[in-house]
C-alpha positions in Angstrom: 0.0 0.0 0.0 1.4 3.4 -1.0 2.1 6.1 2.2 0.7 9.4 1.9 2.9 12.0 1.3 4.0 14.8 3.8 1.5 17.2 1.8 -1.2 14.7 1.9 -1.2 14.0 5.4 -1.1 17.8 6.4 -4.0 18.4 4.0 -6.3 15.8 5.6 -5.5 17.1 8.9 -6.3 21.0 8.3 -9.7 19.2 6.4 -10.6 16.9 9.1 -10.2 20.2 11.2 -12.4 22.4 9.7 -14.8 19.6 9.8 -14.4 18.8 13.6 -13.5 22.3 15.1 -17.0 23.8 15.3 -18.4 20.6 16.7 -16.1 20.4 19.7 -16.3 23.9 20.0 -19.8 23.5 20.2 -19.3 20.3 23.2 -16.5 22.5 24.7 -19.0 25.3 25.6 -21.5 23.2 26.6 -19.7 22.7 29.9 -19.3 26.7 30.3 -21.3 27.9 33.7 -21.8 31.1 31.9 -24.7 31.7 29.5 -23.0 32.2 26.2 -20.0 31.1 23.8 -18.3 34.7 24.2 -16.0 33.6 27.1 -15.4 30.4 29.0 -16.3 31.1 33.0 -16.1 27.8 34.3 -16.8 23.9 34.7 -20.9 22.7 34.7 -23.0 19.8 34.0 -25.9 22.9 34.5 -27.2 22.2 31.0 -27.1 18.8 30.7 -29.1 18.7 33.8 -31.2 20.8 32.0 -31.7 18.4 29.4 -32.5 15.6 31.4 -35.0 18.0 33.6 -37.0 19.2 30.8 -40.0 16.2 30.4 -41.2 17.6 27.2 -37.4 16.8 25.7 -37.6 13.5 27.2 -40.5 12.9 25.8 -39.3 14.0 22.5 -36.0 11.8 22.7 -38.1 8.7 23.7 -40.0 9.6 20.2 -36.9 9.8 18.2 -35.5 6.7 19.2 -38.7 4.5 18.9 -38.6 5.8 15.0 -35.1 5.3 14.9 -35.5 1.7 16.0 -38.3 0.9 14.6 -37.8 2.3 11.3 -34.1 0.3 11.6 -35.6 -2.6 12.6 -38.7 -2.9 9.7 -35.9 -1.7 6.9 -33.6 -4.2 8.2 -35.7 -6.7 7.1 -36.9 -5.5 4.3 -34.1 -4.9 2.6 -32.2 -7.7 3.6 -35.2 -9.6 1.7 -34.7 -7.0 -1.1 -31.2 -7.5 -1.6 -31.9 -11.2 -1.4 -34.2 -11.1 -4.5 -32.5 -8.6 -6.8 -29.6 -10.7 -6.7 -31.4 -13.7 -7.8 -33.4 -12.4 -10.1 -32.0 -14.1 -13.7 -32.7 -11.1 -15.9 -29.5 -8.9 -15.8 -30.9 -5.8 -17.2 -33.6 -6.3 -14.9 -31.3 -6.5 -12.4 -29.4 -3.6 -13.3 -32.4 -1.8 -13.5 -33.3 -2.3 -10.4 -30.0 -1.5 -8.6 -29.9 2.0 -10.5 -33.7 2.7 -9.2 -32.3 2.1 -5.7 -29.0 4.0 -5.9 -31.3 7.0 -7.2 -33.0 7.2 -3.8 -30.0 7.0 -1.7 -28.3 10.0 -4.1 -31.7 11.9 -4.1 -31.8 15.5 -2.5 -33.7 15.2 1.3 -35.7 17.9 0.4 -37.1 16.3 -2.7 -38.0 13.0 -0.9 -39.5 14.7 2.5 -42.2 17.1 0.0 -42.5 14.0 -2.2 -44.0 12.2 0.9 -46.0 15.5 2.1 -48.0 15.6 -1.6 -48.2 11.6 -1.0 -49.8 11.6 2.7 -51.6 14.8 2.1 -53.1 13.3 -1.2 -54.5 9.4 0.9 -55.2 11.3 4.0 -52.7 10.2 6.0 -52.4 12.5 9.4 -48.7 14.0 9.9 -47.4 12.4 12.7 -45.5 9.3 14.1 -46.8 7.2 11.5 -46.2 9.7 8.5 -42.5 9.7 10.1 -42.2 6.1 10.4 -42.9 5.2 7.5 -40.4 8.4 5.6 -37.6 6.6 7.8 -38.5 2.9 6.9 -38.7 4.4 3.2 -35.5 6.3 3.1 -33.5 3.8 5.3 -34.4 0.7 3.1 -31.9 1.8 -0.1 -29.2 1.6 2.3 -30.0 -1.6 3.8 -29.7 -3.2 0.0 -26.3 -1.4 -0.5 -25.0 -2.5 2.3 -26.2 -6.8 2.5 -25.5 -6.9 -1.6 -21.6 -6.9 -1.3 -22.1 -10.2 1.3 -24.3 -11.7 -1.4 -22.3 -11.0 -4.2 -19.2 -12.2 -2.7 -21.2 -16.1 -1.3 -20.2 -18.7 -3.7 -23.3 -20.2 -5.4 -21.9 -23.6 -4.4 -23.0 -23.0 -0.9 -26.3 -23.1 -1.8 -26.2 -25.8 -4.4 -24.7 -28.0 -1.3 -27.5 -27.2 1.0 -30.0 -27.7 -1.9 -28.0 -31.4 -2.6 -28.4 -32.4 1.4 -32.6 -31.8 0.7 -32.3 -28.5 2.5 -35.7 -26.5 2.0 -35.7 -22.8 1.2 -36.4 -21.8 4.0 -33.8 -23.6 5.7 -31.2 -22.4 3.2 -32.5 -18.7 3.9 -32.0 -19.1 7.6 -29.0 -21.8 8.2 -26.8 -20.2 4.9 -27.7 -16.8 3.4 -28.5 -14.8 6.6 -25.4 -16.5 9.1 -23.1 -15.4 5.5 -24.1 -11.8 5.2 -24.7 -11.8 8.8 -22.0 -8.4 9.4 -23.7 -6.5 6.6 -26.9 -6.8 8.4 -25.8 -5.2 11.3 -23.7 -2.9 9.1 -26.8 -1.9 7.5 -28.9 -2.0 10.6 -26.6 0.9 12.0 -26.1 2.7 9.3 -29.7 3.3 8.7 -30.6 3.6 12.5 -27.7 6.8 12.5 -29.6 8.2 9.5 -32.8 8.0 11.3 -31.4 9.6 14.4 -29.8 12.3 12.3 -32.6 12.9 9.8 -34.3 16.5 9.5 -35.1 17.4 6.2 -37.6 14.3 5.4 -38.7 14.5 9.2 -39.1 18.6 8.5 -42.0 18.0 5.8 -43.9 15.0 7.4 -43.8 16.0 11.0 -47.0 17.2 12.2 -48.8 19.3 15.4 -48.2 17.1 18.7 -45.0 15.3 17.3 -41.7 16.1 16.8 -38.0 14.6 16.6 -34.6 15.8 18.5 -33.4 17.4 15.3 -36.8 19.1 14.4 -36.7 20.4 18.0 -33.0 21.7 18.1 -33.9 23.8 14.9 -36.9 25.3 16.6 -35.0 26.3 20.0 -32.5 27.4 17.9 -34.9 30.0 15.9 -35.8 31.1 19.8 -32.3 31.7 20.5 -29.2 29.8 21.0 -28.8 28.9 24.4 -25.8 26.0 26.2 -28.7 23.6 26.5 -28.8 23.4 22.6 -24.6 22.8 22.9 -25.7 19.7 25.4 -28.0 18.4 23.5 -26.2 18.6 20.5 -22.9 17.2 22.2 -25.2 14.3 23.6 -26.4 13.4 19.8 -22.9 13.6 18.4 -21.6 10.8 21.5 -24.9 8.5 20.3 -23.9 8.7 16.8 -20.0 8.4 16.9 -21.1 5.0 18.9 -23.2 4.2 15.8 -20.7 4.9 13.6 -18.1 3.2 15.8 -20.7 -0.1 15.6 -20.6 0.0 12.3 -17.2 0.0 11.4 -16.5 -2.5 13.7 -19.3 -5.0 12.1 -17.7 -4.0 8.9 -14.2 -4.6 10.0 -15.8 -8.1 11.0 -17.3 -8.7 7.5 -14.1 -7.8 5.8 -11.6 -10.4 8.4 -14.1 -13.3 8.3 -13.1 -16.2 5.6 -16.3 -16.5 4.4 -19.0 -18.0 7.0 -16.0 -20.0 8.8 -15.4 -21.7 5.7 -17.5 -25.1 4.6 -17.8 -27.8 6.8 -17.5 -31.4 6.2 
């Protein structure tokens, strides 16, 4: 593998920088016991006790993460069963079709899909709310699902299953005891990956968020609008530590997926 130049690895540092620096200046002030982010006056945990005081945040954090699970969980499954199928389906343009139409929603603008599913709930009468945003997430979380599980499938010899199918394995059986245990890490790689975007989400939630419901990230943007306050910085700060453990879980299932031979290797 070829080292990075000096110039390389000073450039990546001054980008990963600029990325980073407003965050943790953002987590450092949320520790200040003074009001604002003009001057640093001393050590608190003042405003994440505020956090954890205020019921009608709690209430709204227990609502994000249901989604988030939820809308994890459901997409999960269905794209693990959607990955499944389009790479056993025998037609390859068909195939190919099908892998562009998902790509396209994972690369489509937020903003496009969240008023896309306004006009589409408005239009069947379906009331803004938790289930409006349940099913935005499940629909926006299932693309990524499929890109993540279709590397494992690609990668599973067909003689795998030709075995099981030779030792009078059912279908079912083959689904559960050789397919699934195989792209086992890219399940969970997928499984985090679309429970961070759910967490993270605002521009979908923005448009199908009604009265009497909201999400962190919808709720961060409207105390913000009233007026930045350190209770927004611990907030914040809190989010970023929930989702660089997401992101941590995922590269470590990934890391898995990448070291394992296989499913162990066949057994005879």
């Amino acid at each position: 593998m070829a080292k990075l130049s000096k110039l390389a690895k000073i450039y990546l540092v001054l980008v990963f920088a600029i990325l980073y620096a407003p965050i943790f200046y953002l987590i450092f002030y949320s520790f200040n016991s003074g009001g604002t982010m003009s001057s640093f006056e001393g050590f608190t945990w003042e405003h994440y006790g505020a956090v954890f005081n205020d019921t009608r945040l709690l209430i709204i954090l227990m609502n994000t993460v249901i989604i988030a699970l939820l809308s994890s969980l459901i997409s999960t499954a269905v794209g693990v069963l959607g990955a499944i199928g389009i790479v056993f389906l025998r037609n390859r343009k068909t195939r190919k079709t099908v892998l562009s139409l998902n790509t396209i929603l994972i690369v489509s603008p937020d903003v496009i899909i969240g008023a896309s599913f306004l006009i589409l709930f408005t239009m069947i009468g379906v009331k803004l709310g938790f289930a409006s945003v349940l099913i935005s997430h499940i629909a926006f979380s299932i693309p990524i699902v499929v890109i993540m599980v279709l590397p494992k499938l690609q990668e599973m010899s067909s003689s795998l299953i030709d075995a099981a199918t030779d030792l009078g394995a059912s279908k079912r059986d083959i689904l559960t005891r050789v397919i699934i245990p195989y792209i086992k890490p890219g399940i969970f790689a997928g499984f985090f990956l679309a429970l961070t975007y759910s967490l993270d989400d605002f521009a979908v939630t923005f448009f199908v968020t009604g009265n009497g419901f909201s999400t962190l990230s919808i709720e961060i943007y409207s105390m913000a609008r009233a007026g930045i306050t350190l209770t927004i910085n611990a907030l914040s700060a809190l989010i970023f530590v929930v989702t660089l453990g997401l992101v941590l879980g995922y590269y470590f299932f990934n890391q898995r997926a990448g070291q394992s031979p296989g499913t162990g290797g066949a057994k005879t």
